[in-house]
VEXLODO-376261 format. One line per field, with one value per residue: residue in three letters; y, x, z of N, C-alpha, C in turn; chain. Coordinates in Angstrom, 1 decimal, padded with zeros to 4 digits. Atoms other than C-alpha are relative to their C-alpha. Layout:
N
aa <- [Ala,...] $
n_py <- [Y,...] $
n_px <- [X,...] $
n_pz <- [Z,...] $
ca_py <- [Y,...] $
ca_px <- [X,...] $
ca_pz <- [Z,...] $
c_py <- [Y,...] $
c_px <- [X,...] $
c_pz <- [Z,...] $
ch <- [A,...] $
// end
This chain:
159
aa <- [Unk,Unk,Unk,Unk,Unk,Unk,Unk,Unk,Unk,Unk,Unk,Unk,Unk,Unk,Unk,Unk,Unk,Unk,Unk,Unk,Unk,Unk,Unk,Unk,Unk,Unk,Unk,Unk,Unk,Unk,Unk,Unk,Unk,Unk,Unk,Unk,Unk,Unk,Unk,Unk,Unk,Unk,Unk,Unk,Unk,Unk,Unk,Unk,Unk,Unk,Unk,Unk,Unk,Unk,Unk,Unk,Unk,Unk,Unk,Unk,Unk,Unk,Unk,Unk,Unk,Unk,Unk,Unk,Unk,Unk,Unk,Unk,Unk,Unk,Unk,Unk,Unk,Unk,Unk,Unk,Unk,Unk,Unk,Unk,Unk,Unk,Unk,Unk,Unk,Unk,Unk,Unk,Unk,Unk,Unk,Unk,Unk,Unk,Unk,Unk,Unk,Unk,Unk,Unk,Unk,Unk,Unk,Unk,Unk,Unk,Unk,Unk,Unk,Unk,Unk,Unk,Unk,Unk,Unk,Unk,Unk,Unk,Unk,Unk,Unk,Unk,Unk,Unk,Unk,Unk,Unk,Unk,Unk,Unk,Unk,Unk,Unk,Unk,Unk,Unk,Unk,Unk,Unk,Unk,Unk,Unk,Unk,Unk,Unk,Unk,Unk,Unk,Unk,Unk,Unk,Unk,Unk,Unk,Unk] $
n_py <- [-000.7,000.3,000.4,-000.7,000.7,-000.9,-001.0,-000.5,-000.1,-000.8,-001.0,-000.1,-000.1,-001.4,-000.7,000.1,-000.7,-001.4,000.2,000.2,-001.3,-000.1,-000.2,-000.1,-001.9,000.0,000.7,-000.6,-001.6,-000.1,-000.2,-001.0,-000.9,000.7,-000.9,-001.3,000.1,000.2,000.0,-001.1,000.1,000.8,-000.2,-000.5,-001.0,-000.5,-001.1,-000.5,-001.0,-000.4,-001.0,-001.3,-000.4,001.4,-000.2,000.9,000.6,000.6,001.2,000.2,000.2,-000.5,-001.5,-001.1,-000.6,-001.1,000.3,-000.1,001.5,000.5,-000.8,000.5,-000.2,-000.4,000.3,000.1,000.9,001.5,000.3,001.2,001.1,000.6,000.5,000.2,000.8,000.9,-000.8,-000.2,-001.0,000.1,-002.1,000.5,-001.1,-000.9,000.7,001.0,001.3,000.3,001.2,000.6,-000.1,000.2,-001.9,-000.4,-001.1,-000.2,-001.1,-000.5,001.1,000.2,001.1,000.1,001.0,000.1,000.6,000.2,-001.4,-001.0,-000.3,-000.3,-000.7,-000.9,-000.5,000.1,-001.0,-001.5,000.5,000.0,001.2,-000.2,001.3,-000.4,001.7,000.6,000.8,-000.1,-000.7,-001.3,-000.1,001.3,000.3,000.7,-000.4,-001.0,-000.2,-001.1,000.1,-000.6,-000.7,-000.4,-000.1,001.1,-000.7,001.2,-000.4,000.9,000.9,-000.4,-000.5] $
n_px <- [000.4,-000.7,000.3,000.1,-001.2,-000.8,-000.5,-000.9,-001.0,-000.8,-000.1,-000.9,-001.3,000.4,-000.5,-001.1,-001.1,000.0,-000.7,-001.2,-000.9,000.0,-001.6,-000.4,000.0,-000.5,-001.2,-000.7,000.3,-000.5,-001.1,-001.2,000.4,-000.4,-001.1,-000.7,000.5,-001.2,-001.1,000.4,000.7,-000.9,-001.3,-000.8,-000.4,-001.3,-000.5,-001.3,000.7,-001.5,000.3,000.7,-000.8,000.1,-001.0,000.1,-000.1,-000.4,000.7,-000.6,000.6,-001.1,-000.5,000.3,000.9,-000.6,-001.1,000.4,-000.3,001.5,000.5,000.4,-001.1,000.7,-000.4,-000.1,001.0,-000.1,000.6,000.4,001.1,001.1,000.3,001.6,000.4,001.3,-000.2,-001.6,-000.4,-001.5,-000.5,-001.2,-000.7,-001.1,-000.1,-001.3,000.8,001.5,000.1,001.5,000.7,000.9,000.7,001.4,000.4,001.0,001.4,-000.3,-001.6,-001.5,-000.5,-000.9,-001.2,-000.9,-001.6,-000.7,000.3,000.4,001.6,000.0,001.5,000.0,000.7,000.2,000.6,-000.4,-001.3,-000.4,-000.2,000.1,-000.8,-000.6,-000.6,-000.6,-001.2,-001.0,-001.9,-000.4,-001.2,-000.4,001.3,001.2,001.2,000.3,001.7,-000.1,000.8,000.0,001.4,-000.7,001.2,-000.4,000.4,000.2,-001.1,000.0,-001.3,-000.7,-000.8] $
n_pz <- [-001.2,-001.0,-000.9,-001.3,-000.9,000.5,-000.5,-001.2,000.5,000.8,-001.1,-001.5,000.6,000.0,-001.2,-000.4,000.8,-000.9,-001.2,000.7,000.5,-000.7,-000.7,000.6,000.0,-000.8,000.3,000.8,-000.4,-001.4,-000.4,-000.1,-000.9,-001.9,-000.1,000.3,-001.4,-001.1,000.3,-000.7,-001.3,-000.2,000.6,-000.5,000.1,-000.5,000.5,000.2,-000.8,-000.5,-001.3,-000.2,-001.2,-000.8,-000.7,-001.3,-001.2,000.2,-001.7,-000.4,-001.1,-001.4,000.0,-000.7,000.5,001.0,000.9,001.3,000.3,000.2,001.5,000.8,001.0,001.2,001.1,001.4,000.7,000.2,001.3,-000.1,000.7,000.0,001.0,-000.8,000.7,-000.8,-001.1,-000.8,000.6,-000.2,-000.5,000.0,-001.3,000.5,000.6,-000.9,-000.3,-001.1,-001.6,000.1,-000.9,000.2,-000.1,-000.2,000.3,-001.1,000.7,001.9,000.4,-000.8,-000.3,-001.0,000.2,-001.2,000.3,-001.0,-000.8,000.5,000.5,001.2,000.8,000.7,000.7,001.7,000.4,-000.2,000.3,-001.3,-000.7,-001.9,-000.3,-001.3,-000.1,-001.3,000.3,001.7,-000.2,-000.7,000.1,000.9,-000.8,000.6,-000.8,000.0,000.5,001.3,000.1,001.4,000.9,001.3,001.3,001.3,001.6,000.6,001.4,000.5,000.3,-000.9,001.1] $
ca_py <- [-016.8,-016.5,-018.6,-017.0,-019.8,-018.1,-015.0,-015.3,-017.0,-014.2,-012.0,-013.8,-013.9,-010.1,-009.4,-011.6,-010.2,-006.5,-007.6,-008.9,-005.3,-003.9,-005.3,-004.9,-001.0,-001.2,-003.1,-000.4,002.7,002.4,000.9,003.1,005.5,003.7,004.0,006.9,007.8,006.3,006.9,010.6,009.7,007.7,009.9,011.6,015.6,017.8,020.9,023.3,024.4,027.2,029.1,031.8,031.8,028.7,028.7,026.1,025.5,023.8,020.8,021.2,020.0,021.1,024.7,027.7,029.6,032.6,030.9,031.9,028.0,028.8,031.7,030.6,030.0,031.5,030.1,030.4,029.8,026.3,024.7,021.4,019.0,017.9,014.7,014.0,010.6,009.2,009.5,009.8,012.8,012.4,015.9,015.5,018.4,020.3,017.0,014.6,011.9,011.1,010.8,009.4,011.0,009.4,012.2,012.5,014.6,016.7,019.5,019.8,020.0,020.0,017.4,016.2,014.3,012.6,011.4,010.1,012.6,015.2,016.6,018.1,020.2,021.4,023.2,021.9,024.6,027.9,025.9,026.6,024.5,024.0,021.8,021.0,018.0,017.0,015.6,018.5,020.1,023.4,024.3,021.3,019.9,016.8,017.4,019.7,021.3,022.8,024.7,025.9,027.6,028.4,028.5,025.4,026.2,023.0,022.2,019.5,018.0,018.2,019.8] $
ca_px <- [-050.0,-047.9,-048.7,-048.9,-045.7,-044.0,-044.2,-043.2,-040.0,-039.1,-039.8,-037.4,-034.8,-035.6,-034.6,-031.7,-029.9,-031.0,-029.3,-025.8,-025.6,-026.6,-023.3,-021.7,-021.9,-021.2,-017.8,-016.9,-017.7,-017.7,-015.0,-012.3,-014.2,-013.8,-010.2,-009.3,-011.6,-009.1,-005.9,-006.9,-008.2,-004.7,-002.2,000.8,000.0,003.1,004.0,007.0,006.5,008.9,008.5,007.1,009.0,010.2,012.4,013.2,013.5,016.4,015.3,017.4,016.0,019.0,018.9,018.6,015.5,016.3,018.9,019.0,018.9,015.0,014.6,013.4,016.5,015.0,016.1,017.2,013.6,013.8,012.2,010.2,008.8,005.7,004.2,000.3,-001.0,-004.1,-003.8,000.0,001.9,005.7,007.8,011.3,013.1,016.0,016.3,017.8,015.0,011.4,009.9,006.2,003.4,000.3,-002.5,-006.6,-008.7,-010.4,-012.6,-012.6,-008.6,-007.1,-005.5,-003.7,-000.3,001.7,005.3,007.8,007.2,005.9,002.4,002.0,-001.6,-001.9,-004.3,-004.6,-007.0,-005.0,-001.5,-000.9,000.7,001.7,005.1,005.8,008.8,009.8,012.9,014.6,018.0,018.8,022.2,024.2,020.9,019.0,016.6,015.0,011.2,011.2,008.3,007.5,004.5,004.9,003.0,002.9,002.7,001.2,003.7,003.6,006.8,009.4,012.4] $
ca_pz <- [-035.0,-032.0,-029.1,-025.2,-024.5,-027.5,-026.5,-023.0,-024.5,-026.7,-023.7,-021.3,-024.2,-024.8,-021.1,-020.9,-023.9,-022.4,-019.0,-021.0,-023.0,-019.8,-018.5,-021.1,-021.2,-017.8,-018.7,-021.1,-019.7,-015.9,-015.4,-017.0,-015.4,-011.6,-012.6,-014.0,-010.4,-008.3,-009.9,-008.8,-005.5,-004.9,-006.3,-004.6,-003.5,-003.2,-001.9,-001.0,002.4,003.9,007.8,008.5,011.9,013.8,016.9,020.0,023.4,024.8,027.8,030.4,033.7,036.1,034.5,036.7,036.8,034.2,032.8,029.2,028.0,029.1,025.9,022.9,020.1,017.0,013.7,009.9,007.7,006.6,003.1,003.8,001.0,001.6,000.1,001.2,000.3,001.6,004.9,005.7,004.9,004.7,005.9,004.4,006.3,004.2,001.8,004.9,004.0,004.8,008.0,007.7,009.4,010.0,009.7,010.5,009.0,011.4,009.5,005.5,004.5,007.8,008.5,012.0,011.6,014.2,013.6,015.8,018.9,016.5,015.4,011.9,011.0,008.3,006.2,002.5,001.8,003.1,002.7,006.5,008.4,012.9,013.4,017.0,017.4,021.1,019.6,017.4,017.6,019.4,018.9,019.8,022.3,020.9,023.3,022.1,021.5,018.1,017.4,013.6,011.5,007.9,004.4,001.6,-002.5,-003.9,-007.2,-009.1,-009.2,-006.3,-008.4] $
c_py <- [-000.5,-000.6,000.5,-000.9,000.6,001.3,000.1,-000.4,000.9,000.9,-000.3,000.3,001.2,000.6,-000.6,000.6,001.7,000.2,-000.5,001.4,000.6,-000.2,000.1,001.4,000.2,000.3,001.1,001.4,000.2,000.0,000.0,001.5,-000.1,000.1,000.8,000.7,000.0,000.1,001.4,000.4,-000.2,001.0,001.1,001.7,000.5,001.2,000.8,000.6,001.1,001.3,001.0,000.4,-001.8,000.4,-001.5,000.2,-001.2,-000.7,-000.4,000.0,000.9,001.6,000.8,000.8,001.4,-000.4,000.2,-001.3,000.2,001.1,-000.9,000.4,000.2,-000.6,000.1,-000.6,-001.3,-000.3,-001.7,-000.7,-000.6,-000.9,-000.9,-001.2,-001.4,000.5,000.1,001.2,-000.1,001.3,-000.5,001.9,000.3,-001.4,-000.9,-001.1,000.6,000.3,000.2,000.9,-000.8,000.6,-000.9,000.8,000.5,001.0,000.5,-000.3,000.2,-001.2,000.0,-001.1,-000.3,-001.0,-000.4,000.7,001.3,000.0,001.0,000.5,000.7,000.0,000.4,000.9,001.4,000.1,-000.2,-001.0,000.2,-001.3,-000.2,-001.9,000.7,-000.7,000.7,000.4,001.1,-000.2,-001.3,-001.3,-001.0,-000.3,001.5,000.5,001.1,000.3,000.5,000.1,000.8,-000.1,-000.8,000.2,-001.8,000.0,-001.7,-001.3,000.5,000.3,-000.5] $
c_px <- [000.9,-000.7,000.1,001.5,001.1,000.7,000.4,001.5,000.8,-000.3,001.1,001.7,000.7,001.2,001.6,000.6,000.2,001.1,002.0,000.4,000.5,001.8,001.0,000.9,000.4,001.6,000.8,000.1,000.1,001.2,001.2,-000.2,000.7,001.4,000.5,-000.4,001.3,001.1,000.1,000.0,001.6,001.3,000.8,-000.5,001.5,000.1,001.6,-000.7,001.5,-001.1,000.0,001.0,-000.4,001.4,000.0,000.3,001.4,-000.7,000.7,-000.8,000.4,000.5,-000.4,-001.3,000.7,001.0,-000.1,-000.6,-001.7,-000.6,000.0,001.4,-000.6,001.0,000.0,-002.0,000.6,-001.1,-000.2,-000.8,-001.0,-000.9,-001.5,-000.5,-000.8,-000.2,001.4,000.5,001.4,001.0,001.5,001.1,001.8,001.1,001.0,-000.7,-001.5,-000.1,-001.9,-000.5,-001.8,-001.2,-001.7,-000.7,-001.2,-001.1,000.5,001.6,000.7,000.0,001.2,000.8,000.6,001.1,000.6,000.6,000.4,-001.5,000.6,-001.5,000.5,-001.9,-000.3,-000.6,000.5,001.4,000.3,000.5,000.9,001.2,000.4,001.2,000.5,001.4,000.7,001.2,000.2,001.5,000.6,-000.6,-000.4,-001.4,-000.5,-001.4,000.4,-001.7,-000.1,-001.0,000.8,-001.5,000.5,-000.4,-000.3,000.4,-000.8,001.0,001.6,001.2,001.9] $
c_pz <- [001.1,001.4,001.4,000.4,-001.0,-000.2,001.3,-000.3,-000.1,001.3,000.9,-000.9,-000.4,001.2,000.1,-000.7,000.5,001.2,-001.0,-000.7,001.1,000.7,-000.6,-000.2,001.5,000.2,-000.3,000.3,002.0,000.4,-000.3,000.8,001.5,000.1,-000.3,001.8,000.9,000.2,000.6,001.3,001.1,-000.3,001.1,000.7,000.4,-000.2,000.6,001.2,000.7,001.6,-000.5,001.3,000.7,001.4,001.2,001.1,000.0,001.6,000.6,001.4,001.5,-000.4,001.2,-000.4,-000.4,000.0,-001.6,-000.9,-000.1,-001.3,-000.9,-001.4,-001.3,-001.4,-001.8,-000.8,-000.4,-001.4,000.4,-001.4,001.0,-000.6,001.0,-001.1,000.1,001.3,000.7,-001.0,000.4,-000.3,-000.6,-000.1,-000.8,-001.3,000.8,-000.3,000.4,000.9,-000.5,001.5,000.0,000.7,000.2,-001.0,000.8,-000.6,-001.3,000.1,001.7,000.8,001.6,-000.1,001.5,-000.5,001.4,000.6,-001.0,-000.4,-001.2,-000.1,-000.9,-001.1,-001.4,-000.3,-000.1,-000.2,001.5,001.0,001.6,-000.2,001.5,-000.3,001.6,-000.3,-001.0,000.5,000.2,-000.2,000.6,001.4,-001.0,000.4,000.2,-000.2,-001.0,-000.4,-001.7,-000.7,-001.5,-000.9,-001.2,-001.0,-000.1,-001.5,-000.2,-000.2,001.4,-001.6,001.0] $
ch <- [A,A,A,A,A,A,A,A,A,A,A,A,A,A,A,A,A,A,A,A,A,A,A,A,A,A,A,A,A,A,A,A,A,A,A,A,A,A,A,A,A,A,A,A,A,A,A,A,A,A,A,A,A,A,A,A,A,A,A,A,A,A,A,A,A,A,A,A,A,A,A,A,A,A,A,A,A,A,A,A,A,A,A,A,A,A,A,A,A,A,A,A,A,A,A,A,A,A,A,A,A,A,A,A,A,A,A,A,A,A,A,A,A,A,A,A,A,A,A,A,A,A,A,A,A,A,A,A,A,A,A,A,A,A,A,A,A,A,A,A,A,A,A,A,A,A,A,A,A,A,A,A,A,A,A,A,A,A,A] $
// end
């Protein structure tokens, strides 16, 4: 016959081995889980964005009022890579390079970027995307306000 000190024994030895599968199963099953999770969470998006209509402004202080310089220089569509990746989204503009923006997210997918004097929204959900730079190129102006709206395909692989 078992004794009341023998069975609380086999009771504590019960629970500890319970608690060791317990983490065991854990081990084996969570966390490939937790990464596979985060490798997802972490990974690169990319899409192919191209204007809809973009044009600039050139910034000339000493122009004349109705000087043409103040119309708006309308421009060629344009083809932007887009690469969204956490919270930075890096715009690489006719394959000259990067430029880093570091983005918000303000309601569901849209996101607000700001670059060096630039803003970036766009709208992961509809593709849509708002570029304004204070610093782009008007004919041969580097002071220039470029504004540009377009639509992004999400791909898989820049080509």
């Amino acid at each position: 016959m078992l004794n009341p000190r023998h069975i609380r024994e086999l009771q504590d030895r019960l629970l500890e081995d319970a608690k060791r599968i317990e983490m065991k199963i854990k081990r084996v099953f969570l966390l490939p889980m937790l990464i596979c999770w985060a490798g997802t969470a972490l990974a690169d998006e990319k899409y192919w964005c191209l204007d809809e209509a973009s044009s600039g402004y050139i910034m000339d202080p000493a122009r004349e009022v109705g000087n043409d310089k103040s119309k708006p220089q309308d421009f060629t569509k344009t083809r932007t890579a887009v690469r969204v990746d956490g919270l930075n989204a890096y715009l690489n503009f006719q394959g000259l390079g990067e430029k880093k923006f570091s983005c918000s997210i303000v309601r569901d997918d849209i996101m607000w970027c700001v670059g060096e004097l630039s803003l970036f929204v766009f709208d992961k959900a509809s593709g849509k995307f708002n570029l304004s730079q204070l610093s782009g190129h008007v004919g041969d102006s580097k002071d220039s306000i470029v504004l540009r709206f377009g639509t992004c395909k999400k791909v898989d692989r820049f080509i």
